[in-house]
C-alpha positions in Angstrom: 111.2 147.4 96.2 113.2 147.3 94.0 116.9 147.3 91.6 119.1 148.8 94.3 119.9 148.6 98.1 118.1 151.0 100.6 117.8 150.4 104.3 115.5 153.6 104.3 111.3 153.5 103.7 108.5 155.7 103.5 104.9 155.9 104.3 102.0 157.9 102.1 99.2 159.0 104.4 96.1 158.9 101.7 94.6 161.7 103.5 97.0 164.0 103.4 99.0 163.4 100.3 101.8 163.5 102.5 105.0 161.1 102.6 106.7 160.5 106.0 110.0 158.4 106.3 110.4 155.6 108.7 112.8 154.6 110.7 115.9 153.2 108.9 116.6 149.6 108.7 119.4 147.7 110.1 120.5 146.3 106.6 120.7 147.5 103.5 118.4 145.4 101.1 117.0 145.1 97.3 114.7 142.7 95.7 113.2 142.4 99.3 109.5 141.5 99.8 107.6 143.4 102.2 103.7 142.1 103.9 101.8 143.0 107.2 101.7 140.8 109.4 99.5 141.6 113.0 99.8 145.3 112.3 103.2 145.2 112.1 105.1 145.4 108.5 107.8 142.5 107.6 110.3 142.7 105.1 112.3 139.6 104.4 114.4 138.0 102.0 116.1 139.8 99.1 120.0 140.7 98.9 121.9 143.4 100.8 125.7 144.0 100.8 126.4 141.8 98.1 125.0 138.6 99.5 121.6 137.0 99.9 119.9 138.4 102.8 119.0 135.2 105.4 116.8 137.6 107.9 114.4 139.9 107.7 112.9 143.0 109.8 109.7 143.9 111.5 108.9 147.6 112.1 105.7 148.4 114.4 103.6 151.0 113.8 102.5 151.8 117.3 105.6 151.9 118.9 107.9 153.9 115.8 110.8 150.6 115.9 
């Protein structure tokens, strides 16, 4: 993640070669870190509209939100 803000992500599907997007995110954010956690992926920290972000977002696979 990295120099600039984004609130959109992708997915590569290995077996395909095939990018997909995901869902946009509620903030913008850059410098963010990004881990899954029970399945679902977390991205927290980093900055976003000129300030430090304090909150993060959680993005389940199974559902699509």
């Amino acid at each position: 993640m990295g120099g600039f803000g984004l609130s959109s992500a992708e997915q590569y599907n290995t077996a395909t070669g095939q990018w997909s997007a995901f869902p946009s995110m509620n903030e913008v954010q850059y410098r963010c870190a990004a881990a899954v956690l029970n399945g679902k992926i977390i991205v927290v920290g980093g900055y976003g509209d000129g300030k430090t972000q304090s909150s993060g977002e959680e993005y389940d696979p199974t559902t699509g939100r």
